[in-house]
C-alpha positions in Angstrom: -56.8 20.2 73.1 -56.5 23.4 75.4 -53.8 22.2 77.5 -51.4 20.6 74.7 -52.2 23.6 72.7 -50.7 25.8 75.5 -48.2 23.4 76.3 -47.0 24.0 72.2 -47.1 27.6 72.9 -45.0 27.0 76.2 -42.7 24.8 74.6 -41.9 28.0 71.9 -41.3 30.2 74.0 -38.8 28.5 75.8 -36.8 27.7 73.0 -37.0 31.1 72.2 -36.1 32.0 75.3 -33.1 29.7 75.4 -31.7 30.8 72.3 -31.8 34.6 73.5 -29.7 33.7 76.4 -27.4 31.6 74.2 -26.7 34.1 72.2 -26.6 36.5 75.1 -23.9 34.1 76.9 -21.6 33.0 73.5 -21.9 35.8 71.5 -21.8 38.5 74.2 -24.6 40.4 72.5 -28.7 40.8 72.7 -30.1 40.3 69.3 -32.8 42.9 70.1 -34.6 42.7 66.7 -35.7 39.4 67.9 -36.9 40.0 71.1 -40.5 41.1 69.9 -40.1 37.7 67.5 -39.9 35.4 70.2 -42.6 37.0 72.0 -44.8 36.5 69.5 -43.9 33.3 67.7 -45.5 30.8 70.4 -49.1 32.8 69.7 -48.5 32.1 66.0 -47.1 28.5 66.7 -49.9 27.6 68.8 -52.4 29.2 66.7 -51.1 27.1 63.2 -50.8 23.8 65.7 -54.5 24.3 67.0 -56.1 24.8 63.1 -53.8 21.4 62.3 -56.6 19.6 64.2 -59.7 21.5 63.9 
């Protein structure tokens, strides 16, 4: 349950990640505001996916 929880978290953050640099490579801009979100969204996603099983 460890490892697929951190592999949840992973997974988050690199679709986070990957939309940053979309936006970064179509849009020609950093949406900074979300930087902090997608930092913090794989905690919160792992976190919610863990207590699904518990």
């Amino acid at each position: 349950m460890n490892v697929l929880t951190a592999l949840v978290g992973l997974a988050t953050l690199a679709a986070g990640v990957g939309w940053l640099v979309y936006n970064w490579l179509v849009h020609l801009e950093v949406p900074y505001f979300a930087i902090p979100l997608v930092l913090c969204m794989p905690v919160i996603v792992a976190v919610a996916f863990r207590n699904c099983w518990d």
